[in-house]
N, C-alpha and C positions, 0 to 999 in steps of 0.2 A: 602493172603492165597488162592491163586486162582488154585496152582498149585496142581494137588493130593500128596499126601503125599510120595508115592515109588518115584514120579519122584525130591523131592526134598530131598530126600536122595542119588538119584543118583548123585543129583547135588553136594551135599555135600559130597562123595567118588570122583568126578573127581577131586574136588576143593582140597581135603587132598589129592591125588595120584598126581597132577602137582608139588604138594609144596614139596613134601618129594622128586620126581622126581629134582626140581630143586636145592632144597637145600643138594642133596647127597653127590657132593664131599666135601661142607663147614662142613658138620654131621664129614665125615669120618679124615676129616681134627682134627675137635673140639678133636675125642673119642683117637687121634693119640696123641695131645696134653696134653688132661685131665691123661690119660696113661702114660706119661714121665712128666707129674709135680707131680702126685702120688706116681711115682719112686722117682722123688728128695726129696719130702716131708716125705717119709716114716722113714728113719735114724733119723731125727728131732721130727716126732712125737712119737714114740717110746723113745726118749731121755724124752719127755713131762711128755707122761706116768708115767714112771720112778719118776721121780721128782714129780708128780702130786700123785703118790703114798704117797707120805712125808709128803707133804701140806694138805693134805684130813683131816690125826687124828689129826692134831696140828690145822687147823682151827676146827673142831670137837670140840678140848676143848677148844677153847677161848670163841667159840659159839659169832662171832661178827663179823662185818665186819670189814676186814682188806686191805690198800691199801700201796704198797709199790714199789719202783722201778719200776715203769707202770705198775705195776701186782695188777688185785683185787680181791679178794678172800673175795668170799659173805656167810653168812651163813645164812639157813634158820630153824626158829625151826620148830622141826616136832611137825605135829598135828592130829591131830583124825578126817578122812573125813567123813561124817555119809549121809548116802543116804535109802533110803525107796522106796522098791516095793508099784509101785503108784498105780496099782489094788487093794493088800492089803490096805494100806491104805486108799483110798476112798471108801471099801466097809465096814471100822470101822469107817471113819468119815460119810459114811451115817447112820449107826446101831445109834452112838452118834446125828446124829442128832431129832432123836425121843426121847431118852431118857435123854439126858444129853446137852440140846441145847447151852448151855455156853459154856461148853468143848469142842462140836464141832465148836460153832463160832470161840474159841482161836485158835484150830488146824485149821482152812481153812486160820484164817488170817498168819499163819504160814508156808502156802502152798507157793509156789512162782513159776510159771506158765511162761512161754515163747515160743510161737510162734516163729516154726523151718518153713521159709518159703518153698515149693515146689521148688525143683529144678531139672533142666535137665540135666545129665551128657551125653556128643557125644565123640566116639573113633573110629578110627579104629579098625577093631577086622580081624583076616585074618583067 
């Protein structure tokens, strides 16, 4: 960390402008490629659709998993996601903890807390 910070951003812009410099004609090659397999793919996935329309309410009502002819068709039951504004709630599980400290012991052990580590996103931006 010896270097000041602008010169190692600079470093970091030469080192992404060589790479995108050197990999340009393979990029423009990929997007020529990705383009004409999207073309061939497109008649087919559309047939998918189609057919995927059929399959959707008939797995719907079996409600199970089904595998047939190398095709699997999963189903999931639907459920009730419950989530809680966490300001709200810590400023009623602090109130509960004066008044009703058992109620609030159950509601903290009921908490469930996870550490989102710090991280650095770097992009070119032009």
């Amino acid at each position: 960390m010896d270097e000041p910070f602008d010169d190692l951003l600079k470093l970091w812009r030469t080192a992404h402008d060589d790479m995108i410099a050197e990999t340009a004609e393979l990029r423009h090659q990929l997007e020529t490629l990705q383009g004409q397999l999207s073309e061939m793919e497109a008649p087919y996935r559309n047939e998918l659709k189609v057919i995927e329309e059929e399959i959707k309410p008939r797995a719907m009502t079996w409600g199970q998993r089904r595998i047939a002819h190398g095709v699997e068709v999963s189903y999931r039951k639907g459920y009730d996601r419950v989530s809680y504004d966490s300001k709200r709630t810590d400023m009623v599980l602090g109130f509960l903890r004066d008044v009703l400290p058992d109620t609030a012991a159950s509601l903290e052990a009921a908490r469930k807390v996870s550490f989102v580590s710090p991280s650095v996103s770097i992009k070119a931006v032009e």
